[in-house]
C-alpha positions as CSV (number, residue, x, y, z in Angstrom):
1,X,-75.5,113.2,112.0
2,X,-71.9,113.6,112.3
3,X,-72.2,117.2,110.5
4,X,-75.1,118.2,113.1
5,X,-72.8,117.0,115.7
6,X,-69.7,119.4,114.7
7,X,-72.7,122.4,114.3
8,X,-74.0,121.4,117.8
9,X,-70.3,121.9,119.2
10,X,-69.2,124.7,117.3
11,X,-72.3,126.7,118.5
12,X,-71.4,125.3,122.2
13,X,-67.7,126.7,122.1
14,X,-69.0,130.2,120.5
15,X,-71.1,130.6,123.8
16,X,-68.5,129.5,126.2
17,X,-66.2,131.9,124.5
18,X,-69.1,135.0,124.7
19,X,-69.5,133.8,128.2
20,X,-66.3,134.4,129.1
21,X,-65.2,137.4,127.2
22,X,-68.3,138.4,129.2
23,X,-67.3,138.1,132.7
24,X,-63.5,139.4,131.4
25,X,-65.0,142.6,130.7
26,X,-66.6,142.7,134.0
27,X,-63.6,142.3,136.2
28,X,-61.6,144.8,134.0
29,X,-64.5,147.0,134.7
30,X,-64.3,146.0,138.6
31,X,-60.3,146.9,138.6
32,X,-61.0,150.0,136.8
33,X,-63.3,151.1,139.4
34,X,-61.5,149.8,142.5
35,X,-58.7,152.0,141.0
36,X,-60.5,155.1,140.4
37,X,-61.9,154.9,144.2
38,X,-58.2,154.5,145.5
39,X,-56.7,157.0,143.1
40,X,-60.0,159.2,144.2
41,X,-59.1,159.0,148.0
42,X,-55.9,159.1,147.2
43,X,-56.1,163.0,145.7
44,X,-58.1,163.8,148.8
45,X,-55.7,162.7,151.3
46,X,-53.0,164.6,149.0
47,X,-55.3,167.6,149.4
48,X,-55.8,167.0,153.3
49,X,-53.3,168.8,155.5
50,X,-49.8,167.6,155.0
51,X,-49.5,169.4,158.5
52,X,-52.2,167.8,160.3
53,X,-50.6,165.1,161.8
54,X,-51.8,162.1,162.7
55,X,-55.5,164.0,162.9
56,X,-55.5,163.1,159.1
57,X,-55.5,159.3,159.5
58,X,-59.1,159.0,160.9
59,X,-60.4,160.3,157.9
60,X,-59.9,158.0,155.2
61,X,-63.2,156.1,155.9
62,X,-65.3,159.8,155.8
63,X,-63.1,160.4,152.3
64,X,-64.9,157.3,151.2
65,X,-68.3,158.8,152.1
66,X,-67.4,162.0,150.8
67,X,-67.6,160.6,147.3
68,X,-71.2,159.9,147.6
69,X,-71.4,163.8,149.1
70,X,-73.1,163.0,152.3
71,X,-70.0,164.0,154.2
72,X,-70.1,167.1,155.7
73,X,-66.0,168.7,155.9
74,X,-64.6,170.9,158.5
75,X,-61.9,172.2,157.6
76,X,-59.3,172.9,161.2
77,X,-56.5,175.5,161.8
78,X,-55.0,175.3,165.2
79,X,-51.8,178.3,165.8
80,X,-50.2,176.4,168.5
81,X,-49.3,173.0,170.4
82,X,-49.9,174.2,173.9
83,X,-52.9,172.8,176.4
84,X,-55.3,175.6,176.1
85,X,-55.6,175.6,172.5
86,X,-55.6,171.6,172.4
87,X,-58.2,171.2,174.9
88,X,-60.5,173.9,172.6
89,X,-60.1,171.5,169.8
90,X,-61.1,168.5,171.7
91,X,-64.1,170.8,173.7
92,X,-65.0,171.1,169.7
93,X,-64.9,167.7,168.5
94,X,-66.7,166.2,171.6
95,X,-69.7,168.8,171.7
96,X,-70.1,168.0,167.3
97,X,-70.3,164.7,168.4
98,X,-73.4,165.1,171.1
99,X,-75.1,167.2,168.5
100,X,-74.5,164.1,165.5
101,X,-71.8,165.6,163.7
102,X,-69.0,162.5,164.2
103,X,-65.7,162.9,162.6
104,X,-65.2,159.9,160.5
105,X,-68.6,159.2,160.3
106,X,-71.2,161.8,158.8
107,X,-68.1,164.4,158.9
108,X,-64.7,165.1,157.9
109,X,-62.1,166.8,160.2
110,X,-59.1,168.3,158.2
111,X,-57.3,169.3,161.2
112,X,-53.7,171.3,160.8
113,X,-51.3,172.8,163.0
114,X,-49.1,176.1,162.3
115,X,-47.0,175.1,164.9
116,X,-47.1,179.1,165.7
117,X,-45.9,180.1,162.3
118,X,-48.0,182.9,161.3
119,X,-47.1,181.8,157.7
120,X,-48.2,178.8,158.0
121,X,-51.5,179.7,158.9
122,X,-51.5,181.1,156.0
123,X,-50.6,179.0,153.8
124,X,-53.5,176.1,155.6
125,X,-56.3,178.7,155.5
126,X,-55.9,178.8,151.6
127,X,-55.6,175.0,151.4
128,X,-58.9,174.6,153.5
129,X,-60.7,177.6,151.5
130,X,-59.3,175.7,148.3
131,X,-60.7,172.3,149.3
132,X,-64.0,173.2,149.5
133,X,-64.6,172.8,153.4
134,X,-68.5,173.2,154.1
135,X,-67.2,175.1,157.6
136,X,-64.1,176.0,159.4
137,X,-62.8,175.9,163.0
138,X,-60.1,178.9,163.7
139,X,-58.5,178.4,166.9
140,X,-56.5,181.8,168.3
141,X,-57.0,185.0,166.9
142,X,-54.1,184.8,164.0
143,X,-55.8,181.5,162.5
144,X,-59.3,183.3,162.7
145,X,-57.9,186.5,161.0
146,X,-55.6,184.4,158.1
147,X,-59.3,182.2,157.4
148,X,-61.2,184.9,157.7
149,X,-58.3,186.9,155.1
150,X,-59.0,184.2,152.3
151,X,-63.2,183.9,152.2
152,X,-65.9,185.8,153.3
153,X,-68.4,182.8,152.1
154,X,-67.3,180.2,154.1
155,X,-68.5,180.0,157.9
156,X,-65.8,180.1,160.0
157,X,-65.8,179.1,163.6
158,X,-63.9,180.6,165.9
159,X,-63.0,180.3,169.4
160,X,-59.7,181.3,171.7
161,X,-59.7,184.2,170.6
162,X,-59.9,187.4,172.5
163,X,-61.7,189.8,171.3
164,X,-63.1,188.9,168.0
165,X,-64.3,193.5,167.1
166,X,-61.2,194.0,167.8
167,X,-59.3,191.4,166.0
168,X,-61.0,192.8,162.7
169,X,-63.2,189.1,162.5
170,X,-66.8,190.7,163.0
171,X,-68.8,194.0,162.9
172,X,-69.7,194.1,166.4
173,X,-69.2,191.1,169.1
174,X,-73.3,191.5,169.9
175,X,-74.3,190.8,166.0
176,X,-71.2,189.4,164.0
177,X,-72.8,191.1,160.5
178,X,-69.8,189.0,159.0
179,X,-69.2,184.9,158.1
180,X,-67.6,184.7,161.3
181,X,-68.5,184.1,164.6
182,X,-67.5,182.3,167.8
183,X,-66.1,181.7,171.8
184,X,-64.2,184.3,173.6
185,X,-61.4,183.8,175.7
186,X,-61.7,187.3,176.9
187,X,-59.9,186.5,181.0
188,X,-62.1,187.8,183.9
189,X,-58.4,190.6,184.1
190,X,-59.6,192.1,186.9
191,X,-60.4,189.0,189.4
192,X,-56.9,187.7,188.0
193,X,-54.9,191.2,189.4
194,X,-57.5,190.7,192.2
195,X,-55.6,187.8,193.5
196,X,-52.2,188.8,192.6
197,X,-52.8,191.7,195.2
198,X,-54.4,189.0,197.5
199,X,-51.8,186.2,197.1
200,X,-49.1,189.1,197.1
201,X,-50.0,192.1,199.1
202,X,-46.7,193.4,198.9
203,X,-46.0,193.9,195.5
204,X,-45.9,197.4,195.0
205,X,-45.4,196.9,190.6
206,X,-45.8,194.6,188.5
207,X,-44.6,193.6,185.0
208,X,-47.1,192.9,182.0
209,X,-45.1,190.6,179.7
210,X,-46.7,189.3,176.1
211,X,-46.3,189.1,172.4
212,X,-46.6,192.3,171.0
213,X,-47.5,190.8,167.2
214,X,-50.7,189.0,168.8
215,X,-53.7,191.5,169.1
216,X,-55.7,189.4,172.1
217,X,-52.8,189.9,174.5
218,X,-52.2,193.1,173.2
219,X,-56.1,193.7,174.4
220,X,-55.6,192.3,177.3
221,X,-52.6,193.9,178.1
222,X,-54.2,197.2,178.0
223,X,-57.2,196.2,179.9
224,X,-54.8,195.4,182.7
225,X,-52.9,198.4,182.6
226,X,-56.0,200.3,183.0
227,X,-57.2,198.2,186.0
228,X,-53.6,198.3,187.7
229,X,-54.3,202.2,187.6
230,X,-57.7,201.9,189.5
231,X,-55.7,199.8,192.1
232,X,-52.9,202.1,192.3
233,X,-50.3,199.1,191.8
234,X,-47.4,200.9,189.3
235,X,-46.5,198.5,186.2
236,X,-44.3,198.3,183.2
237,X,-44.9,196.5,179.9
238,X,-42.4,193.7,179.0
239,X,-43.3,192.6,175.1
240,X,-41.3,190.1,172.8
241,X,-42.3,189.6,169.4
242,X,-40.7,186.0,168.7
243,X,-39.5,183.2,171.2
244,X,-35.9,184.0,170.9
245,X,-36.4,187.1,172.9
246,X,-38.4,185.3,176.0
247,X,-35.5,184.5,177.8
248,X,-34.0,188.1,177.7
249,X,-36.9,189.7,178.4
250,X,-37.3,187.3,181.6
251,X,-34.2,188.1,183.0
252,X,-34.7,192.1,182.4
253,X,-37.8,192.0,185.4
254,X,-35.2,190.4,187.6
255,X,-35.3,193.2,190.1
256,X,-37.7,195.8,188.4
257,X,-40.9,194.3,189.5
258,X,-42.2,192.4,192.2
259,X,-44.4,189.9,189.8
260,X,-45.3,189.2,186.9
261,X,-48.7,189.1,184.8
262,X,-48.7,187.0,181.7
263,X,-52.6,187.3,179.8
264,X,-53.6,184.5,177.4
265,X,-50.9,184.7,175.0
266,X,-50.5,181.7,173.0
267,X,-46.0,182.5,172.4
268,X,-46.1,183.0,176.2
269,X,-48.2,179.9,176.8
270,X,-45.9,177.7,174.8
271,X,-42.8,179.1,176.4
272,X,-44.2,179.3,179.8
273,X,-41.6,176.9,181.2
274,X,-38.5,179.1,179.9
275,X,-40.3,181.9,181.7
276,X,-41.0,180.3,185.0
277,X,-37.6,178.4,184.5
278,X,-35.9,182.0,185.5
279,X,-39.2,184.1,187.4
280,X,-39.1,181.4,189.4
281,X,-35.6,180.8,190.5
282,X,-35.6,184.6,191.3
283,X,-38.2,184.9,193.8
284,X,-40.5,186.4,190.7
285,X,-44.3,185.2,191.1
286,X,-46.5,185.3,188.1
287,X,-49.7,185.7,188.1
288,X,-51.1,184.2,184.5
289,X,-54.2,184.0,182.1
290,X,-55.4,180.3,182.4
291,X,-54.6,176.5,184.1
292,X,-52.0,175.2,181.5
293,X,-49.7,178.4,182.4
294,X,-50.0,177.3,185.7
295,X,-49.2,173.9,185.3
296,X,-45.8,175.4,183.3
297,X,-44.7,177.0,186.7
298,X,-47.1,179.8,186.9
299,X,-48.2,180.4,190.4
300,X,-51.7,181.1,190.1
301,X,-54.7,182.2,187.9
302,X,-58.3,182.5,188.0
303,X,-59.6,181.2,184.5
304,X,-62.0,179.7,182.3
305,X,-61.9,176.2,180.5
306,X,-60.5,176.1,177.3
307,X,-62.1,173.0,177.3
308,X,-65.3,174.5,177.4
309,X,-64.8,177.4,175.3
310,X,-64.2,174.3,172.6
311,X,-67.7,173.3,173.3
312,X,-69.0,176.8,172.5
313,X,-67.6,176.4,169.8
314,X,-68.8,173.2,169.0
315,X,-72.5,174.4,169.4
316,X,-72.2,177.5,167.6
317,X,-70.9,175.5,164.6
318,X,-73.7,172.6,164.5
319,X,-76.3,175.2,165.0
320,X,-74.9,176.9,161.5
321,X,-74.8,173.1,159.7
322,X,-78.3,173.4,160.6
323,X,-79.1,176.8,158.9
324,X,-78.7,179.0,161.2
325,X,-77.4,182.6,160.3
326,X,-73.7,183.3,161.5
327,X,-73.8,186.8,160.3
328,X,-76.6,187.0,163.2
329,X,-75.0,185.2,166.2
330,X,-73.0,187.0,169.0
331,X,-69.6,186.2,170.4
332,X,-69.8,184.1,173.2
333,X,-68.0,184.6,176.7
334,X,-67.3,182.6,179.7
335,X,-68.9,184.2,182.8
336,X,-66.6,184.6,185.5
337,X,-68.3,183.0,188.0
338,X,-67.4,179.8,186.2
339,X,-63.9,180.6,186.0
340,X,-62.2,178.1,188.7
341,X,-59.2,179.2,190.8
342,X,-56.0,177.0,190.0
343,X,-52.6,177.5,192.4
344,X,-49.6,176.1,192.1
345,X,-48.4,174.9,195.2
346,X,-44.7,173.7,194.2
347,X,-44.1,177.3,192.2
348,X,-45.5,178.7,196.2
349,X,-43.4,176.8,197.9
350,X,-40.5,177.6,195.8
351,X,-41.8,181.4,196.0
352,X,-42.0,181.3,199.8
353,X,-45.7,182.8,199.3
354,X,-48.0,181.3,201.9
355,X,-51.5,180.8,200.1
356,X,-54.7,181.8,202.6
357,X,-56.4,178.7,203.8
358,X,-59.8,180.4,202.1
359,X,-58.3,180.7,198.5
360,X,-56.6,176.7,198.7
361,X,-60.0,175.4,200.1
362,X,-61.3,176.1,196.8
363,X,-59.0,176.4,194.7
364,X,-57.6,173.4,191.9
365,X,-54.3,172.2,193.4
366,X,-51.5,171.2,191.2
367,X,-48.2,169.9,193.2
């Protein structure tokens, strides 16, 4: 009995001892995989935009679902901080959101800012191309062209940007016959000069000030020359080629010109203050290309929503998540009877230009 006893407790001990090198091998195997997972989101948030700011921090739930390769990623290259540009990207991410497509949910948003570094766009475009985004949003004409430089496979999105023929992004803005497609921000020019001649009847010439290195206002620019002829109103082109030369070129108008017209033009747009800082305090109006300019001093425009334009945008991309054909689609353009009329009426009062009842009845008002 005794030796039947020490057999029945010797087998007892062997199982507890298999039972629990059992369950030890199971939570080494549950640490191993909780660390892959970590060290897994952990290379994707390395690979994510260092630049992107605090956009990055939303997606670290979609990284998880990206494992499993159900989440769709966008990959997001904005040239500049300035309100036009950042209301495009919101415009974007709201109108991806109607159609399903919700950041953090069944897609990932890699958003970056160049911060108007032409080099940096650079340098993100390959890093989205690189990680494998299923689609990419291009927002200004230098972040379209430096995407659009590094892949010709990848769909690329792109919106505030002039004039995308001309910019080298597509074959023809009616059939884009390239993987690029997108939202114009081509300005209704000639209802702006319209009401620079109405808001300033006196002017007699006018100076065209933008960034000679961006190709939209460079467009633009000519555009409005050519209209300026058919009015008969005399101008002169101001350019600068980097923000240190805004200031100068400011002050040189100071009794040349009568106003100012400023296109779309993302360097003028971020330093639109600094402008109106001097055009301003000089009895200079300007006349500029959309609502943010004016809110930076500019006395009036007639433009479209950036906002909006973001939403084209939007579309345009979930219809190509959904198959269709980019390479097919035409540019798309605001229509200028939904442009709105935006004054300024501290910049008039400073100006000493009185603004016709009929244009501030309708007109957006900003104090």
């Amino acid at each position: 009995m005794k030796t039947g006893k020490r057999v029945l407790a010797m087998l007892l001990s062997l199982a507890l001892l298999a039972s629990l090198a059992a369950c030890g091998g199971n939570a080494d195997e549950t640490s191993a995989v909780s660390q892959k997972s970590d060290a897994g989101a952990g290379t994707e948030n390395a690979g994510g935009a260092d630049d992107a700011g605090t956009e990055n921090a939303g997606a670290d739930n979609a990284g998880t679902q990206a494992a499993g390769g159900d989440v769709i990623k966008i990959g997001a290259i904005q040239l500049a901080e300035h309100p036009a540009l950042d209301a495009s990207y919101q415009g974007f991410v709201e109108a991806m959101a109607e159609r399903g497509y919700v950041d953090g949910e069944n897609i990932v948003i890699d958003f970056n800012n160049a911060g108007g570094d032409i080099s940096n766009c650079t340098t993100i475009a390959e890093k989205l191309v690189n990680n494998g985004s299923d689609l990419i949003l291009a927002i200004a004409t230098p972040a379209a062209q430096a995407v659009a430089a590094k892949t010709t496979t990848i769909p690329i999105v792109g919106t505030a940007v002039t004039d995308f023929a001309e910019a080298g992004l597509v074959n023809d803005n009616e059939a884009s016959g390239t993987n690029v497609c997108g939202s114009s921000d081509m300005n209704p020019i000639a209802e702006q000069l319209d009401l620079l001649k109405q808001l300033l009847p006196e002017a007699g010439k006018i100076g065209i000030m933008y960034c000679s290195s961006e190709d939209n206002s460079r467009v633009q620019a000519e555009l409005a020359e050519s209209i300026c002829d058919g009015l008969e109103l005399a101008w002169e082109e101001y350019t600068v080629s980097d923000s240190s030369m805004i200031q100068s070129v400011a002050e040189s108008m100071i009794g040349k010109v009568d106003a100012v017209y400023i296109p779309t033009d993302n360097l003028m747009a971020e330093a639109m203050a600094t402008v109106t800082m001097i055009t301003n305090a000089n009895g200079l109006p300007c006349i500029v290309g959309e609502e943010g300019m004016v809110e930076n001093g500019g006395l009036a425009t007639y433009g479209l929503s950036y906002y909006n334009l973001g939403r084209m945008a939007g579309e345009m991309a979930a219809d190509v998540l959904e198959g269709a054909d980019i390479s097919a689609m035409a540019v798309k353009r605001v229509a200028a009877e939904d442009c709105t009329l935006c004054i300024n009426m501290t910049a008039a009062a400073d100006l000493q230009v009185t603004i016709p009842e009929d244009l501030s009845a309708k007109a957006t008002i900003i104090e």
